[in-house]
N, C-alpha and C positions, 0 to 999 in steps of 0.2 A: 444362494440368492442373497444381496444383500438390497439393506431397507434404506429409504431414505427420509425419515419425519413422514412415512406414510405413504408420502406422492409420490413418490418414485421410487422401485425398485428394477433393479438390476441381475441379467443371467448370463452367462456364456454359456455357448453353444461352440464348440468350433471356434472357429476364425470368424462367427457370429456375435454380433452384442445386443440382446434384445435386451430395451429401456421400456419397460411398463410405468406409462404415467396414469393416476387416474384426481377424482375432481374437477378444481375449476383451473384453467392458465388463462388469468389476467392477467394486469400490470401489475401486481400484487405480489401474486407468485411464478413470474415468471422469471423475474430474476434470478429468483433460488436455483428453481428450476435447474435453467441456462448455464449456471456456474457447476450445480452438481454434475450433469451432463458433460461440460466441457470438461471438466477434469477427470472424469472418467474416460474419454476420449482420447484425452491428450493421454492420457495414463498407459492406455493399451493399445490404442491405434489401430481397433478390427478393422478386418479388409469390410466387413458388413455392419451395417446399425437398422436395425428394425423397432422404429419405435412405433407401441402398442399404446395405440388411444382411447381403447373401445369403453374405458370406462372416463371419459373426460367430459362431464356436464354440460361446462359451461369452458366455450371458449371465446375470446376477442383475436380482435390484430397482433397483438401481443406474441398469444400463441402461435398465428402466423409468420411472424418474427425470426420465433425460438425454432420451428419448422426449418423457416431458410439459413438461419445462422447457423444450424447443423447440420443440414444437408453443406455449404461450402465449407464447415470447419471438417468433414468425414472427407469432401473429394481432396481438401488441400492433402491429405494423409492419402491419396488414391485408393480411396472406398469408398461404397454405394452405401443411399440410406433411403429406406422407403416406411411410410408409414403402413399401419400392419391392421388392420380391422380400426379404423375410423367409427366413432361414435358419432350420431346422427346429427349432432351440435358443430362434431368437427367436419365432418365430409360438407356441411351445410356452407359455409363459413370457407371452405376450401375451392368449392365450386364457383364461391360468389368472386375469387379472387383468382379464379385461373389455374390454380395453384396444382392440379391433377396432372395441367401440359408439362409440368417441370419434374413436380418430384413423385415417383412412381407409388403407387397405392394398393395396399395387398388385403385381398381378402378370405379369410379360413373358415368365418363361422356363417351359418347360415345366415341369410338376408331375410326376416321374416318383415312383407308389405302390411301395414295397415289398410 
């Protein structure tokens, strides 16, 4: 696993690339973000990208952004990328924008309702 200043680490699995990001993606850090990301993309070109949001506080448009910018940088390489246990901030935020009908959303850990 490799670290990235915290926010983002990285794992192979397979022909898998799960991208654990956690904190906030603003416009702040989303650029970092977006570029670590991308070059690790470009880098290996998994046929899969599963990025894990579950622990992402705080998110804006931004991260919406960085969502779709990855989802078409993964299909131009002809891979799939779905987000993987959304944090209640992101699924929030994801809903408000449609965003479920496009880019597929996976869930592993339990859902516990308030």
């Amino acid at each position: 696993m490799i670290h990235n200043g915290g926010q983002v680490t990285y794992e192979n699995k397979g022909d898998t690339l799960l991208i654990r990001v956690r904190g906030e993606i603003d416009h702040h850090s989303a650029a970092t973000v977006r570029k670590s990301i991308d070059d690790r993309i470009v880098a290996e070109r998994p046929e899969r990208v599963l990025l894990e949001l579950s622990a992402v506080d705080f998110m804006d448009s931004s991260g919406l952004g960085l969502i779709m910018g990855r989802f078409a940088l993964v299909k131009q390489y002809c891979g799939t990328l779905a987000v993987l246990d959304p944090s209640p901030a992101v699924i929030k935020i994801m809903k408000l924008a449609g965003m479920e009908r496009m880019v597929s959303v996976l869930r592993t850990k339990s859902k516990i309702e308030g």
